[in-house]
N, C-alpha and C positions, 0 to 999 in steps of 0.2 A: 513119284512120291510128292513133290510139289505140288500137282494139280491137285490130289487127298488130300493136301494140306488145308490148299486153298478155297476146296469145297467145302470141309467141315469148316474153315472161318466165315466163309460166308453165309452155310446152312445154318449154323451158331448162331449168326449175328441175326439174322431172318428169323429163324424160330424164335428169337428174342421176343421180337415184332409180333409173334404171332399169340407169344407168352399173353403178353402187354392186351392185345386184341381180346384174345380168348379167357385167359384168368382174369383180368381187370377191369375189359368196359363191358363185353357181353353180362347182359345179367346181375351190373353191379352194385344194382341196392338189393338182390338176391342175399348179397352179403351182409348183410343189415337185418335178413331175418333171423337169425339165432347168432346175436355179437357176444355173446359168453363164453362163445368157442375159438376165438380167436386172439391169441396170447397181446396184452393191451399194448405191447412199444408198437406190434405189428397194424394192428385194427387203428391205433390213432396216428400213423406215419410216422412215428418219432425213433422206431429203431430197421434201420435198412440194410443189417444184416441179413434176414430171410430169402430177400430178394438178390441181395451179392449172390448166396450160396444158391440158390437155384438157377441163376443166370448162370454161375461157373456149373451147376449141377446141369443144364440144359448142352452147356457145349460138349460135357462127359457124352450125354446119351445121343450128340449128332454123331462125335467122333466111335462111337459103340457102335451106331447104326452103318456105317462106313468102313468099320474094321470086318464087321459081319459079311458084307459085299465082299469087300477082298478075300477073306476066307473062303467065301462059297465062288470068287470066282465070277462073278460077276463083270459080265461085259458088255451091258446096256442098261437104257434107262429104263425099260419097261421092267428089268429084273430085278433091278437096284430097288422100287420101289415093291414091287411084290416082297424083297424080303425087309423092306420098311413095315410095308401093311403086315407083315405076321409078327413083327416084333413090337409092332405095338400092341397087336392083339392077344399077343402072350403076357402081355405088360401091361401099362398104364389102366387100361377099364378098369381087367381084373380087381385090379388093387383098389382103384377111385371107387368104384363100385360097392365094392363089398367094403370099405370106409362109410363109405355113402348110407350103408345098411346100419351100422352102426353108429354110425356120430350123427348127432343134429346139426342137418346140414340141409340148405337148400338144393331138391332135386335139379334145379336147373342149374347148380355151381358142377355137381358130379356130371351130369350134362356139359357144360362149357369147359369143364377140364378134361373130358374124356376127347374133346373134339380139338380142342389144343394141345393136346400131347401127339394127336393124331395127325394134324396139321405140320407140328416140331418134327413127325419123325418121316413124314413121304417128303418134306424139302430136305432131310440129309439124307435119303436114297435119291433124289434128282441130284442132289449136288454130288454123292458117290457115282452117281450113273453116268455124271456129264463125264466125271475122273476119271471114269475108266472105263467106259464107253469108244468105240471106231474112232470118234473127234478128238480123244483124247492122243488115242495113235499119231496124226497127222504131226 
């Protein structure tokens, strides 16, 4: 139960990184093409609530991708990430996407967030995989 624990803080903290990488600097005067759509504390840095609750929202969806492992049983890394890759793909695009279709928004933001969410969710199947993976036994 430790090692789960210990995976989702570190997958957490890593997808954070990857948040940061992928929503922030890829592509980020992207965000500068349609700035009306972007609520004003957020768009001019002055209110950092959005970014708390997605951070704490990020750790939800490691420790979600790591409960799913254990459910199904997972006892490697190559499987931990296979049910990473379908839970994102039942998830994050869908939704980014079809946002994408309707709100003005630059195609490369729905792009760099569809690859960031994707990025967040095969590092908490590696970090589930390491958890309860044969090394984990040892």
């Amino acid at each position: 139960m430790l090692m789960i624990i210990l995976a989702i803080a570190v997958a957490g903290t890593l997808g954070s990184l990857t948040d940061w990488l992928f929503m922030g600097v890829l592509f980020h005067d992207a965000y500068n093409n349609h700035p009306e759509i972007w609520r004003p504390g957020v768009r001019l840095g002055a209110d950092r609530r959005a970014i708390i609750w997605s951070s704490i929202l990020g750790y939800l969806i490691t420790a979600a991708v790591a409960l799913l492992c254990v459910i199904a049983h997972v006892a490697s890394i190559g499987g931990a990430l296979a049910v990473a890759a379908v839970a994102w793909l039942a998830g994050p695009p869908v939704v980014i996407i079809v946002n994408g279709m309707f709100i003005k928004i630059d195609p490369k933001i729905t792009l760099s967030h569809c690859l960031g969410y994707g990025a967040r969710m095969l590092l908490a199947g590696l970090g589930a995989g390491i958890a309860l993976g044969p090394l984990a036994s040892r």
